[in-house]
OpenMM code with the backbone's topology and positions (N, CA, C; nanometers):
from openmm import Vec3, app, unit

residues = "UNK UNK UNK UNK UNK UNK UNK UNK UNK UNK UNK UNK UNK UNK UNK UNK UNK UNK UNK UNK UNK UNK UNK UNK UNK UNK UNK UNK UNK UNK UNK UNK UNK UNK UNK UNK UNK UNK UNK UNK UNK UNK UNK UNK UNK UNK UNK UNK UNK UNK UNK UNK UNK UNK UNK UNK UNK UNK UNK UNK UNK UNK UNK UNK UNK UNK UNK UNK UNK UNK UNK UNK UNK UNK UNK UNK UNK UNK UNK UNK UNK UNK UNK UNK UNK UNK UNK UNK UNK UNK UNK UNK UNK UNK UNK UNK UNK UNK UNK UNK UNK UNK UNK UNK UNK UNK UNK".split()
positions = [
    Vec3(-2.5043, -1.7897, 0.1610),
    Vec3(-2.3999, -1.8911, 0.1660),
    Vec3(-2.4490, -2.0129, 0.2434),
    Vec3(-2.4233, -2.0739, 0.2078),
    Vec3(-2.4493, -2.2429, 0.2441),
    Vec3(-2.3825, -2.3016, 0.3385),
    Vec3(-2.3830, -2.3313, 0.4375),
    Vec3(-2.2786, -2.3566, 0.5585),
    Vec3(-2.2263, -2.5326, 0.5383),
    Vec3(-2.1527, -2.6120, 0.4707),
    Vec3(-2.1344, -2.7550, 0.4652),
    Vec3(-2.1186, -2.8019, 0.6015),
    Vec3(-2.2235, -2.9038, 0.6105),
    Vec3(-2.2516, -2.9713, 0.7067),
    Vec3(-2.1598, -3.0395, 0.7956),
    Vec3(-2.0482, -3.1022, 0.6958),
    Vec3(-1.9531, -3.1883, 0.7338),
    Vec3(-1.8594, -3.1710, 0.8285),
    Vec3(-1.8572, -3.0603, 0.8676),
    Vec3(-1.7742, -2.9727, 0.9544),
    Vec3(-1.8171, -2.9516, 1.0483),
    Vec3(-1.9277, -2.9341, 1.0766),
    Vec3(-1.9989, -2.9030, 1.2448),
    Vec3(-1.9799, -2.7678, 1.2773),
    Vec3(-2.0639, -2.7397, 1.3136),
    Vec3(-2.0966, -2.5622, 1.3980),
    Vec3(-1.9512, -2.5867, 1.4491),
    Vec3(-1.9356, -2.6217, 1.5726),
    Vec3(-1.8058, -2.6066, 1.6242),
    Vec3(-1.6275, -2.6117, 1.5263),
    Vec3(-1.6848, -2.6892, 1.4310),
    Vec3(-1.5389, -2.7051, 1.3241),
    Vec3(-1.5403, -2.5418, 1.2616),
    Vec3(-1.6401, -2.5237, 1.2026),
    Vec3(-1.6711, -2.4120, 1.1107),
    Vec3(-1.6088, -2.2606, 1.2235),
    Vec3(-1.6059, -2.2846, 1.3498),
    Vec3(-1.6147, -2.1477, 1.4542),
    Vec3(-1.4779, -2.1511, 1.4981),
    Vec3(-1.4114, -2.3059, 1.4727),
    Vec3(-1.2707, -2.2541, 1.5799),
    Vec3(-1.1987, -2.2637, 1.4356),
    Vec3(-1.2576, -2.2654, 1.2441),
    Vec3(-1.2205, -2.2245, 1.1371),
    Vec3(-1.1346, -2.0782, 1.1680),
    Vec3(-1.2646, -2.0467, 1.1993),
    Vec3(-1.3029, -1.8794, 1.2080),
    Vec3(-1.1672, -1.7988, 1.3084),
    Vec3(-1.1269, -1.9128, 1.4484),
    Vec3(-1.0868, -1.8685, 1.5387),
    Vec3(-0.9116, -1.8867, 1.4778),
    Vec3(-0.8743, -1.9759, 1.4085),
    Vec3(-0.7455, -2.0299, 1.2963),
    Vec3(-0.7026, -1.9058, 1.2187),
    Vec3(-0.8348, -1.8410, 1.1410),
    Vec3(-0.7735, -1.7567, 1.0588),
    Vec3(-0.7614, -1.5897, 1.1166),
    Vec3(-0.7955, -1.6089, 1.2333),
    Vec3(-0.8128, -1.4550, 1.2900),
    Vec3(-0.6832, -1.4990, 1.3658),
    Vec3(-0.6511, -1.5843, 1.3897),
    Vec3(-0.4997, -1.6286, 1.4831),
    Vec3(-0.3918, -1.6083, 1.3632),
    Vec3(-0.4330, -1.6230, 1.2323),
    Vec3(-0.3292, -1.6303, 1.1223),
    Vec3(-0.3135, -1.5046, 1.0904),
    Vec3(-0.3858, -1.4044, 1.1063),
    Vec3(-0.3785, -1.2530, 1.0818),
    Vec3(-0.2630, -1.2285, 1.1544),
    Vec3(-0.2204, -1.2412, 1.2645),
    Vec3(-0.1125, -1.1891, 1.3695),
    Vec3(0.0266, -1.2206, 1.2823),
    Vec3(0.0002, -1.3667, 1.2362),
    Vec3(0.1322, -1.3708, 1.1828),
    Vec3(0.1585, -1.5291, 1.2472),
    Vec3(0.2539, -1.6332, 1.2012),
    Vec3(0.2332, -1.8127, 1.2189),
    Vec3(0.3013, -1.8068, 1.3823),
    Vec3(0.3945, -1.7255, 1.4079),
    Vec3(0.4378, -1.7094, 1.5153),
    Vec3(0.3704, -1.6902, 1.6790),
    Vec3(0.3237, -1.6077, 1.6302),
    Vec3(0.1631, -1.5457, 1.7243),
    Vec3(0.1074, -1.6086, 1.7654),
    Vec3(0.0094, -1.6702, 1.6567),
    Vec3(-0.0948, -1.7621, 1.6785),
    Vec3(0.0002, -1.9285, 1.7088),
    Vec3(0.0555, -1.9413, 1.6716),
    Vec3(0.1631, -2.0623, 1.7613),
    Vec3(0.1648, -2.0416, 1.9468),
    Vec3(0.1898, -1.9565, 1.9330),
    Vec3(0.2334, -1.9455, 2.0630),
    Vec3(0.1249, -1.9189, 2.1960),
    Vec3(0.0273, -1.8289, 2.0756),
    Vec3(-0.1214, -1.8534, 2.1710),
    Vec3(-0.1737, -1.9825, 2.2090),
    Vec3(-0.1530, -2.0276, 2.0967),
    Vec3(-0.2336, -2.1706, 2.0788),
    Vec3(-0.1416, -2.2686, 2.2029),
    Vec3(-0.0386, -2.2742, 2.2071),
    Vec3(0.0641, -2.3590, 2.1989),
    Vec3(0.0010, -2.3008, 2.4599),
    Vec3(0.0055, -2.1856, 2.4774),
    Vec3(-0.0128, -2.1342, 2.5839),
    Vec3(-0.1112, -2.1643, 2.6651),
    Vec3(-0.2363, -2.1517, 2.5357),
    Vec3(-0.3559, -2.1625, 2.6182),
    Vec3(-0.3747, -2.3551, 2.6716),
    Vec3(-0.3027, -2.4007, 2.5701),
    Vec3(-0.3169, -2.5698, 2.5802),
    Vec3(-0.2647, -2.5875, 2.7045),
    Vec3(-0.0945, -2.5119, 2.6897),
    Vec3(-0.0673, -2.5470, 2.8306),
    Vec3(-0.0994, -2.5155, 2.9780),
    Vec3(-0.1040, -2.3959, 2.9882),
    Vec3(-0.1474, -2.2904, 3.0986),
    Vec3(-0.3074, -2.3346, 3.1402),
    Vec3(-0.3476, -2.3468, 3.0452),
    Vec3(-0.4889, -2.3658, 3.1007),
    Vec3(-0.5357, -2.5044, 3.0586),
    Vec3(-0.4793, -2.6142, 3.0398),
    Vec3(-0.4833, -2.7085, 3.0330),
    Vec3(-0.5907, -2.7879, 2.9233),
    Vec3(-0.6598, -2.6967, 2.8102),
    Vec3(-0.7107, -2.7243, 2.7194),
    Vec3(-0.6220, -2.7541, 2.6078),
    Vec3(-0.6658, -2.9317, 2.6098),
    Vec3(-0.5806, -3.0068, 2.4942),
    Vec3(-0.6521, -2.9718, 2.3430),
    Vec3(-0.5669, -2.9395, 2.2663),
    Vec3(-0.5608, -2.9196, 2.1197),
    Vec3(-0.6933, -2.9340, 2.0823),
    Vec3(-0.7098, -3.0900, 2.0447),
    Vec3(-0.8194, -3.1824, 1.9972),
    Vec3(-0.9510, -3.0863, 2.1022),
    Vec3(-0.9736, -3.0469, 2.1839),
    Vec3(-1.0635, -2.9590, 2.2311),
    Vec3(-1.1371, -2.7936, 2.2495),
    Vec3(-1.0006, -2.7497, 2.1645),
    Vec3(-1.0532, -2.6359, 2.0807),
    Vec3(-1.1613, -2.6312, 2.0675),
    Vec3(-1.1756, -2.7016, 1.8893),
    Vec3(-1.3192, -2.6764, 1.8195),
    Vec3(-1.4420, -2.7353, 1.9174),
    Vec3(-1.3954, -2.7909, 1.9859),
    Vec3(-1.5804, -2.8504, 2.0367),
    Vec3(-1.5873, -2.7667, 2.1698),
    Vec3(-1.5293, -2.6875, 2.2305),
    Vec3(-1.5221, -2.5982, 2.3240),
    Vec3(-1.4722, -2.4758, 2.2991),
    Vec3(-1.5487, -2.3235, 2.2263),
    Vec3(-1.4908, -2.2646, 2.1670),
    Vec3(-1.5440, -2.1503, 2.3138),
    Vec3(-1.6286, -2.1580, 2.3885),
    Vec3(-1.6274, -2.0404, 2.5284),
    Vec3(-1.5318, -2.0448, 2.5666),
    Vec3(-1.4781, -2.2315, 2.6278),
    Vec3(-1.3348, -2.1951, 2.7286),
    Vec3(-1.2308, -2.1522, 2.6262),
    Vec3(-1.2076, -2.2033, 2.5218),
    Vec3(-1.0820, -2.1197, 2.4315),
    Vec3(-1.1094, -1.9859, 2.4411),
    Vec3(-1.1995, -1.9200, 2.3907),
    Vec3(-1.2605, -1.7533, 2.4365),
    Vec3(-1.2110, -1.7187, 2.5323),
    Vec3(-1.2500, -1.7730, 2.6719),
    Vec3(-1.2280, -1.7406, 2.8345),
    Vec3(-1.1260, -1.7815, 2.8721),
    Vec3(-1.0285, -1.8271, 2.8152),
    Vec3(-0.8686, -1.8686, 2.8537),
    Vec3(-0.7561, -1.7900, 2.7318),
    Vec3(-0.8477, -1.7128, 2.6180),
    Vec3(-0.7731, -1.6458, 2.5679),
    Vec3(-0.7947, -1.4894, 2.6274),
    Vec3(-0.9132, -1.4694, 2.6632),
    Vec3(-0.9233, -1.3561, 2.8178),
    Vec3(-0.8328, -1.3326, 2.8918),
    Vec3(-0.8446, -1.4666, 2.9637),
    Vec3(-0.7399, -1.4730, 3.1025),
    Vec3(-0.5723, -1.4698, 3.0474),
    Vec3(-0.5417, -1.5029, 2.9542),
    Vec3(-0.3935, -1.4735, 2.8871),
    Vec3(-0.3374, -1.3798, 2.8206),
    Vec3(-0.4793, -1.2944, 2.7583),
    Vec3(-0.4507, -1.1449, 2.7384),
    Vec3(-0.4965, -1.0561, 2.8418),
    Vec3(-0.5765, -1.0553, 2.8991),
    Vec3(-0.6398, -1.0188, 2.9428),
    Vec3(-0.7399, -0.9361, 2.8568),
    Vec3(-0.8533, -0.8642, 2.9196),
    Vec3(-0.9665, -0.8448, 2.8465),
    Vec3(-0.9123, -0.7608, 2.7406),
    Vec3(-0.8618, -0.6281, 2.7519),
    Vec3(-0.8369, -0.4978, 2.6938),
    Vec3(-0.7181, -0.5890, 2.5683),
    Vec3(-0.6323, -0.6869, 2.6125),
    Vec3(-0.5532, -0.7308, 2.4843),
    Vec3(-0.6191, -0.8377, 2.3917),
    Vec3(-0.7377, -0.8938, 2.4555),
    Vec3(-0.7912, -1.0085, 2.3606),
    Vec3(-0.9164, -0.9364, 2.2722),
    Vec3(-0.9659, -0.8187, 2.2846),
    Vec3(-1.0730, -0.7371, 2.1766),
    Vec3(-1.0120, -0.7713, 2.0440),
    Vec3(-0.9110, -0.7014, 2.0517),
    Vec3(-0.8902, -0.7169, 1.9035),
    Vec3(-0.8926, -0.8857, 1.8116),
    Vec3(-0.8219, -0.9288, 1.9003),
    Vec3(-0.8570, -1.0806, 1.8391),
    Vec3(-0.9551, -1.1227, 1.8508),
    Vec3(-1.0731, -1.1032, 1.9083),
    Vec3(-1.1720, -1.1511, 1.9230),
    Vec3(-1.2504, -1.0812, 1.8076),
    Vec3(-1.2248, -0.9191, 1.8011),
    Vec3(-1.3213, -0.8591, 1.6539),
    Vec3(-1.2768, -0.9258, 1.5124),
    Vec3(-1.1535, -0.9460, 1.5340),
    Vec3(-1.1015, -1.0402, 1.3889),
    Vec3(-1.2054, -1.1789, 1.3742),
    Vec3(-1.1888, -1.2517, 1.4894),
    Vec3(-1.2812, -1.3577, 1.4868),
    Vec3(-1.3951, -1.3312, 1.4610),
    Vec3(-1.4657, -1.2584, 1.5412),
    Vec3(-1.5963, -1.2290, 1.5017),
    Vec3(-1.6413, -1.1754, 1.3621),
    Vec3(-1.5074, -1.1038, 1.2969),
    Vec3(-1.5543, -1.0422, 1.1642),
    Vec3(-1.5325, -1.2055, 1.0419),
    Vec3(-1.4185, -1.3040, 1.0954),
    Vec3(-1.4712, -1.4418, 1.0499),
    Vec3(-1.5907, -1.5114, 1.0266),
    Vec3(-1.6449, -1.5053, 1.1732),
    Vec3(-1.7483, -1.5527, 1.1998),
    Vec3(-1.8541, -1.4981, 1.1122),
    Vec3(-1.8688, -1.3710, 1.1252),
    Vec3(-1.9600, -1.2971, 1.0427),
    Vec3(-1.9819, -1.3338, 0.8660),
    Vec3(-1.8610, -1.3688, 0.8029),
    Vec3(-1.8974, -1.3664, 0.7127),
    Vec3(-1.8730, -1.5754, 0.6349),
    Vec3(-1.8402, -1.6008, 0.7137),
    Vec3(-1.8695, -1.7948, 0.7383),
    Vec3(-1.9879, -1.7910, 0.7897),
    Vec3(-2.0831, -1.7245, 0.8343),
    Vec3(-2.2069, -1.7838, 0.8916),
    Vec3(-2.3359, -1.6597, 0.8052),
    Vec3(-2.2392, -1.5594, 0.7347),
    Vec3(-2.3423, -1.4570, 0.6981),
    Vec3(-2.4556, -1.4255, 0.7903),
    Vec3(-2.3823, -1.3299, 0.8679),
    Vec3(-2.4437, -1.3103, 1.0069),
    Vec3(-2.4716, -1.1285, 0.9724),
    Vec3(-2.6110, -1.1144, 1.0674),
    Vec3(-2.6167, -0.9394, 1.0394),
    Vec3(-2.5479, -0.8783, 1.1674),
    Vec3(-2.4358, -0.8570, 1.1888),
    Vec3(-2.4269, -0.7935, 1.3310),
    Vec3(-2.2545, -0.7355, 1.2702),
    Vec3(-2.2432, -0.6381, 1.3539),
    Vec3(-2.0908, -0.5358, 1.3058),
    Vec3(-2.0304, -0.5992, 1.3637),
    Vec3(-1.9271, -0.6025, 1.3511),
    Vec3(-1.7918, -0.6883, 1.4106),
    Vec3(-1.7375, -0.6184, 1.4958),
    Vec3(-1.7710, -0.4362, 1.4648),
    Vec3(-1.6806, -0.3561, 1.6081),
    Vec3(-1.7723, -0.3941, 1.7289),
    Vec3(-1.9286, -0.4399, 1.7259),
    Vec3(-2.0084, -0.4180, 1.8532),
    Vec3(-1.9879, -0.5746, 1.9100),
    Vec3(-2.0373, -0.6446, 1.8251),
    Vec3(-2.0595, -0.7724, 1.8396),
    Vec3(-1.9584, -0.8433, 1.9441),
    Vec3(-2.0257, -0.9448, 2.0654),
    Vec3(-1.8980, -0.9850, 2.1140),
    Vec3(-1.9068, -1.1603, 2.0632),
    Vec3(-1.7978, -1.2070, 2.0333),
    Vec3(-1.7660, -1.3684, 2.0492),
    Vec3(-1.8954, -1.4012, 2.0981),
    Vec3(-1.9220, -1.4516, 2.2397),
    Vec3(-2.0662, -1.4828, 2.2782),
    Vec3(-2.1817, -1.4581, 2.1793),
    Vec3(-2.2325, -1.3783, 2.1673),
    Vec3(-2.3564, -1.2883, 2.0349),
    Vec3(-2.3127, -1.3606, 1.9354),
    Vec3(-2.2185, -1.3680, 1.8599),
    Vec3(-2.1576, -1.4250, 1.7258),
    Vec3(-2.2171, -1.5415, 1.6866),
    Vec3(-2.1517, -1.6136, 1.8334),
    Vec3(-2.1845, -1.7349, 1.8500),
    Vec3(-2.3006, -1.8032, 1.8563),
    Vec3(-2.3989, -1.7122, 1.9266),
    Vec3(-2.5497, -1.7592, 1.9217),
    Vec3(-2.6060, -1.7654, 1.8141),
    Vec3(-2.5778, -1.6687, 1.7239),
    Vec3(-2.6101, -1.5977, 1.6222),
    Vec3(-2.5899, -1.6736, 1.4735),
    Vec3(-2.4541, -1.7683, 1.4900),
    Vec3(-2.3917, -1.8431, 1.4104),
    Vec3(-2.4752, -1.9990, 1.4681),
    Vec3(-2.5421, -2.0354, 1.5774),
    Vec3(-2.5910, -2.1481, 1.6384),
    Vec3(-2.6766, -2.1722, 1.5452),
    Vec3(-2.7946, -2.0202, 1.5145),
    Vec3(-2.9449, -1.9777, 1.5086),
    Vec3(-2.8874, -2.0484, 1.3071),
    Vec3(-2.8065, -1.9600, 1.2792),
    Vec3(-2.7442, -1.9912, 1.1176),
    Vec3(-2.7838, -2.1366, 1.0878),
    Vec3(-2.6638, -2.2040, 1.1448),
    Vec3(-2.6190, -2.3390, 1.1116),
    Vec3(-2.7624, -2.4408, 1.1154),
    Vec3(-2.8506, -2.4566, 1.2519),
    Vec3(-2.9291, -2.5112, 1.2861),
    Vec3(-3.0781, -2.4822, 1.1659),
    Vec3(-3.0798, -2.3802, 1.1411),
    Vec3(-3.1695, -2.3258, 0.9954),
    Vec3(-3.1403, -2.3827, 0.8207),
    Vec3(-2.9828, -2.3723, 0.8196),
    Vec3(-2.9558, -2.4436, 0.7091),
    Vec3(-2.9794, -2.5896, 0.7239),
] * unit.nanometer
topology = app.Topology()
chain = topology.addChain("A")
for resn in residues:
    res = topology.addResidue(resn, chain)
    for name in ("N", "CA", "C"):
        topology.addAtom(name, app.Element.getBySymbol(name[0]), res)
């Protein structure tokens, strides 16, 4: 798969991070989204180009043991937007991410 350029590593990853938020249901992912902006003071527009602190402030709001699962959804995104070799149960966000860097920068 061909990764389109036009989008940027970072557009293409907080893609990834949209539709694993849309799995929960529009409510859910509203309200995450809508939390982490406020609580932790990451404005909207800074999502995609900062996808660790969105990671590490969706940590700190689930805490670790409640944000796995959203994070394996993402990562199983990630995995197949970047056609990445790594399992989605092991793999963490971080790894994904490098992994999806190594992708993009090759195409």
């Amino acid at each position: 798969m061909r990764i389109p350029e036009d989008k940027g590593l970072n557009g293409i990853v907080f893609e990834c991070i949209q539709k694993a938020l849309a799995a929960l249901g529009d409510s859910a992912a509203s309200s995450i989204l809508y939390q982490i902006e406020k609580k932790y003071h990451l404005p909207r527009e800074e999502f995609a180009p900062r996808p660790l602190d969105f990671i590490k402030y969706l940590r700190q709001f689930l805490g670790e043991s409640g944000s796995v699962v959203i994070e394996r959804l993402i990562v199983r995104e990630m995995i197949s937007a970047f056609n990445l070799r790594l399992s989605a149960s092991d793999a963490t966000f971080e790894r994904a991410l490098e992994e999806a860097r190594k992708n993009f920068l090759a195409s």
